[in-house]
N, C-alpha and C positions, 0 to 999 in steps of 0.2 A: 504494500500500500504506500509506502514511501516512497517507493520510487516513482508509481504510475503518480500520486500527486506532484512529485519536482517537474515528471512528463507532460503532465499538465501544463503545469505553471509555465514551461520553457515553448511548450506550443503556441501559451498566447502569447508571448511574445513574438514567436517567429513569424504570426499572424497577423501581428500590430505592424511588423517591419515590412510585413509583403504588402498590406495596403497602403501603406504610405508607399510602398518602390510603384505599383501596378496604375495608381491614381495619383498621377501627382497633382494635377489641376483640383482635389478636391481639399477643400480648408481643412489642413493640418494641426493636430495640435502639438505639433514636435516630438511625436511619438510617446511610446510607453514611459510613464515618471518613474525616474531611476529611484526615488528615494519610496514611490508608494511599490514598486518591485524590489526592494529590497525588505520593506515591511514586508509585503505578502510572503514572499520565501522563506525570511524568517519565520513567519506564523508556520506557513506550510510545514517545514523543516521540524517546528518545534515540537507540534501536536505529534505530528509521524513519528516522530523518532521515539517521544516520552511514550506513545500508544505500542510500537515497538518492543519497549527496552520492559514495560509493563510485561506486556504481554511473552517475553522469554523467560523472567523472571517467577512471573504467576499466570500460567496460561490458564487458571481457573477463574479469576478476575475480569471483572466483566467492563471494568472502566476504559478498558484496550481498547472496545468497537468505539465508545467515545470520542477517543483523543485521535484512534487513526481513522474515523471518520471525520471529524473534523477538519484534520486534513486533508484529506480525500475532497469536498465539501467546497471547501475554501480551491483547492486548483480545478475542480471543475466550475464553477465559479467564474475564473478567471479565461478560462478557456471559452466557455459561452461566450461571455464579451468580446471576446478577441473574433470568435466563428461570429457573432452577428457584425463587427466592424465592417468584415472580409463582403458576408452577404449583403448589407448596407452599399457597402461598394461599387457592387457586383450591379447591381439594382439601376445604382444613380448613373454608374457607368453604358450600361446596357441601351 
């Protein structure tokens, strides 16, 4: 789960960078915020890894689907936004 959540996270981005390269006449807003992408990853990162470390420790503990849902949650999230920019795009372009 930690990993498909960073997969996530790392899709919207690559999906923010490919609308801004595919459309450039549409009003930009200088791309993905480095500092709200680095909030997010840390969240991502944090739930995943504590739901993780939880869950190797005490695999009978139930607070693990939580924390790595959570992050799970949080990078699909982000992904959505990034897939609607793309189809947004797609749309205005078309």
């Amino acid at each position: 789960m930690v990993v498909l959540s960073v997969a996530l996270l790392v899709s919207r981005i690559s999906l923010s960078r490919m609308v801004k390269s595919t459309v450039p006449e549409l009003p930009s807003d200088g791309g993905p915020d480095p500092v709200g992408t680095v909030v997010t990853l840390a969240t991502v990162l944090t739930f995943s890894v504590v739901g993780a470390i939880v869950a190797s420790r005490y695999p009978r503990n139930t607070i693990r689907w939580l924390f790595c849902s959570t992050g799970l949650v949080v990078g699909l999230n982000e992904f959505a936004g990034g897939y609607a920019e793309v189809s947004g795009s797609r749309a205005v372009s078309a």
